[in-house]
C-alpha positions in Angstrom: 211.2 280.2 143.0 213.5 277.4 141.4 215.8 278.1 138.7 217.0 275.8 136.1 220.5 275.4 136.4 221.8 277.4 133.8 220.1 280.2 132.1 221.6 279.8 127.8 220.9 282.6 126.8 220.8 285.8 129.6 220.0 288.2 127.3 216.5 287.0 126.3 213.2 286.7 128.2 212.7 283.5 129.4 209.1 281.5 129.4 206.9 280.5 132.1 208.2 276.9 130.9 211.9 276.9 132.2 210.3 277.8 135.6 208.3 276.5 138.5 207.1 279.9 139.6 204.8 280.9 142.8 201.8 281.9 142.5 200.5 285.5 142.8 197.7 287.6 143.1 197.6 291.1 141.7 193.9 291.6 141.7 193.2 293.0 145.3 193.5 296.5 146.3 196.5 297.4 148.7 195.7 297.1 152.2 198.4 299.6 153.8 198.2 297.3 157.4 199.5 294.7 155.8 202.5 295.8 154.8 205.6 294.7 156.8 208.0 297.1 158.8 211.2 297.5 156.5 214.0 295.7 158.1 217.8 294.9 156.8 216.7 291.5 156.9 213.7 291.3 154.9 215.4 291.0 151.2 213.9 287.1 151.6 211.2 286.2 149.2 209.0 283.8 150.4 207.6 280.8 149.3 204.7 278.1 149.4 205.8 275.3 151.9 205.9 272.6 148.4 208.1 275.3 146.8 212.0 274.6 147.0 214.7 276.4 147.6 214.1 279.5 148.7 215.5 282.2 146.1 217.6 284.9 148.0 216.8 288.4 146.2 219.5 291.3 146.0 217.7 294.1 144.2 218.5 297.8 145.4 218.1 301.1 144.3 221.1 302.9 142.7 220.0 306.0 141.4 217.0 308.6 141.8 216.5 311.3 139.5 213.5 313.4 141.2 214.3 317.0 139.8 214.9 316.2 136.3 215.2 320.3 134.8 215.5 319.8 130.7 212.1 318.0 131.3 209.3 318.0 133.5 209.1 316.1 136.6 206.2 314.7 134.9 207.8 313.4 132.3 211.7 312.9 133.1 211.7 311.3 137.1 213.0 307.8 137.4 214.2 305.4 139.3 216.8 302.8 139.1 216.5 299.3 140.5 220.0 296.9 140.1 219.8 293.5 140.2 223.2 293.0 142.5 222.2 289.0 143.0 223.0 285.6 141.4 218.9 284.7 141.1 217.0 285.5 137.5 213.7 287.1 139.7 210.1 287.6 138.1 209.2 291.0 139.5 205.7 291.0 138.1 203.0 292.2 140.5 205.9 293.5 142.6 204.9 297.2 144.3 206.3 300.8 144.5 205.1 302.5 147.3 205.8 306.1 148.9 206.4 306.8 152.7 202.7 307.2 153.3 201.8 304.0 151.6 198.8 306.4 149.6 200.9 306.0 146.2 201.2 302.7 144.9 202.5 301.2 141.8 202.1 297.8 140.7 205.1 296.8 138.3 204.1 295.0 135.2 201.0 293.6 136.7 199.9 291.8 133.8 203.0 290.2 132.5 206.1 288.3 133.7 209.0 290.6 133.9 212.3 288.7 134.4 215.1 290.7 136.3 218.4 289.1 134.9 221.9 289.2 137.4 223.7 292.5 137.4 221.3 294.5 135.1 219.7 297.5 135.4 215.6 298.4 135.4 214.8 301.8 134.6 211.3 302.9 136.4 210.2 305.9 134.4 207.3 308.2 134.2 207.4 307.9 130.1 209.0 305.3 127.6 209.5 308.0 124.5 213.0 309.6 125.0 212.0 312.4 123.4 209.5 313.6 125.9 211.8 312.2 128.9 214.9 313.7 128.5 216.7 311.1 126.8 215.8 308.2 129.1 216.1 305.0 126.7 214.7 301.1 127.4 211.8 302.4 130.6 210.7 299.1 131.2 208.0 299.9 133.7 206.0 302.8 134.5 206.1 305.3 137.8 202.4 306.8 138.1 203.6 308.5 141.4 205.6 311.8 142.1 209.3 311.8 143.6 209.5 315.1 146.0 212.0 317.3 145.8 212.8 318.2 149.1 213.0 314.2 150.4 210.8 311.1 150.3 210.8 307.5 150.1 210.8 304.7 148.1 210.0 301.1 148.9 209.9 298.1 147.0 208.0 295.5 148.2 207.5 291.7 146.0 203.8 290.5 144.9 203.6 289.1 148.6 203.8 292.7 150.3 207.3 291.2 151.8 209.9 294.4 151.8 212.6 294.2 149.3 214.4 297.5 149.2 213.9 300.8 150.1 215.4 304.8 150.6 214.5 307.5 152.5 216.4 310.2 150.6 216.9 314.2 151.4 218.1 317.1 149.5 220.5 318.2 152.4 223.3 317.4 154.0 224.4 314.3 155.0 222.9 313.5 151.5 224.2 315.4 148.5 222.6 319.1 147.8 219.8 319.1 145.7 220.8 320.2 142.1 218.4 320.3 139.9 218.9 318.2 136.5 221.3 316.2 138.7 220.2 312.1 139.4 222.2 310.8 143.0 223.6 307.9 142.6 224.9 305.2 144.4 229.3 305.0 144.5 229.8 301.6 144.5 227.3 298.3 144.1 228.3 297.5 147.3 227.6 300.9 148.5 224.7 300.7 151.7 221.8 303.0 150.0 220.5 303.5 153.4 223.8 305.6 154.2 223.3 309.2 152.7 227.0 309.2 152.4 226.9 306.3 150.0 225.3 308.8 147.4 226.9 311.4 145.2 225.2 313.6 142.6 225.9 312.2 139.2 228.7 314.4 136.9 227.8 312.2 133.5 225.5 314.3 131.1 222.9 312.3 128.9 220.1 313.1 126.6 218.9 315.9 126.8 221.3 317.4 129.5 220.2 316.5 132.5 223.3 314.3 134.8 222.5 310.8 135.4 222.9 307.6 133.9 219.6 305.7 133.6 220.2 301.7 133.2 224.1 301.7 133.0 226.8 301.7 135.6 227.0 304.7 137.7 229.8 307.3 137.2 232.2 306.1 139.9 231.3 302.1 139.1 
């Protein structure tokens, strides 16, 4: 990618216009070989040899509600992405995938979706806060099942490149599952993959249920 050098106006969407932007392909299946081994060292995004510079991404998972209990978990499970970076990133086409690689979910396939510095993206099962538990501004849509007693979660870009990704329990050294309850990441410089860099969330929204979908965490 190459940004312009100042974004005005942060709060708004910006056009296809202000940036030169790579390429993709979303119309293939998911070939499960090709995806790369998850490394600490992989949060790169690549680029076409005539692109310049090379955008360093910072996105990470700060909070996984996958026992939601004033809703179902077909209607209240989310996860949180945080955009910890400097870069503006255009995570259309980019992939949720479980630990098996069978579940995939292709993030707003069809349309750019810009991911603005230090905000929040709310992966949901449902948009309607009244059927989710209160969950407000879902952006994008999870069409796979977060398990109760432990799973993953990896986020991969439009090039199958590894951007983030958890392998959560509901046991000690992580915190207890309690249903209703989202963990949540301490700090935003907590290391997600360390299960004592989680806690279970003590802030009530909606409908009940602890968590706090798209703002800072309780301890931030």
């Amino acid at each position: 990618y190459h940004l312009d050098d100042e974004i005005e106006d942060a709060a708004s969407f910006a056009t296809e216009e202000d940036y030169d932007i790579i390429s993709v392909r979303n119309d293939e299946a998911i070939d499960d070989d090709k995806y790369d081994t998850p490394t600490e060292d992989d949060n790169i995004i690549s680029t076409d040899d005539n692109v310049q510079p090379t955008v360093v991404i910072n996105i990470v998972i700060t909070e996984i509600m996958y026992d939601p209990d004033k809703v179902s978990d077909s209607n209240g499970e989310y996860i949180e992405l945080y955009n910890i970076g400097t870069a503006t990133v255009n995570i259309q086409g980019w992939i949720l995938t479980d630990d098996n690689n069978q579940m995939n979910y292709y993030i707003s396939p069809n349309n750019p979706l810009w991911f603005f510095p230090n905000t929040f993206l709310v992966i949901g099962k449902i948009d309607d806060p009244f059927l989710n538990g209160g969950i407000h501004n879902v952006q994008s849509f999870l069409s796979f099942s977060l398990n109760n007693t432990g799973d993953s979660v990896y986020l991969y870009d439009s090039k199958k490149i590894i951007i983030t990704d958890i392998q959560y329990d509901d046991i000690t050294p992580w915190p207890s599952h309690k249903a209703g309850t989202a963990i949540e990441l301490k700090t935003r410089n907590s290391d997600p993959k360390n299960p004592s860099s989680w806690q279970l969330c003590p802030l009530p929204f909606g409908s009940g249920d602890f968590g706090t979908p798209g703002k800072d965490n309780s301890s931030w």
